[in-house]
C-alpha positions in Angstrom: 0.0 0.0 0.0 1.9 3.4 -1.0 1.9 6.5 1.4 -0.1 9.4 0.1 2.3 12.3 1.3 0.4 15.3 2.6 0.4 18.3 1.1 1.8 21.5 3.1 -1.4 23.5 2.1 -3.4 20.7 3.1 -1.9 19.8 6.4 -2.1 23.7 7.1 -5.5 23.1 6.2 -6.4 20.4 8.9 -4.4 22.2 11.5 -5.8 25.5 11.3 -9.6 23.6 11.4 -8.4 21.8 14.1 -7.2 24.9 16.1 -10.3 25.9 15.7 -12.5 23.1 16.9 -13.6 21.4 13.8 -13.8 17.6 14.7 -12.2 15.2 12.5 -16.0 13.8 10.4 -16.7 17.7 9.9 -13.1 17.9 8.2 -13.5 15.1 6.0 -17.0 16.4 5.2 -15.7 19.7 4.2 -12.9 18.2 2.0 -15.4 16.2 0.1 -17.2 19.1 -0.1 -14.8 20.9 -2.2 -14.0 18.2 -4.2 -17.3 17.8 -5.2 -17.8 21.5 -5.9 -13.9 21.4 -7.6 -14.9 18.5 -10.0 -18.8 20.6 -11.0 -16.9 23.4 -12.3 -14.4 21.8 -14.0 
């Protein structure tokens, strides 16, 4: 099973949300989210 390395963006991402308070389901929510919304407009 390969890795998937993290982004820095992303891992910004999930610590800034999780600074915040934003649980760990609400995250992944969110990120599908936008990919849904990324893969509409394109």
């Amino acid at each position: 099973m390969a890795t998937e390395r993290v982004r820095p963006l992303r891992q910004r991402r999930s610590e800034d949300m999780g600074i915040r308070g934003i649980g760990d389901k609400a995250q992944k929510s969110h990120i599908r989210a936008i990919k849904y919304c990324a893969a509409f407009l394109a």
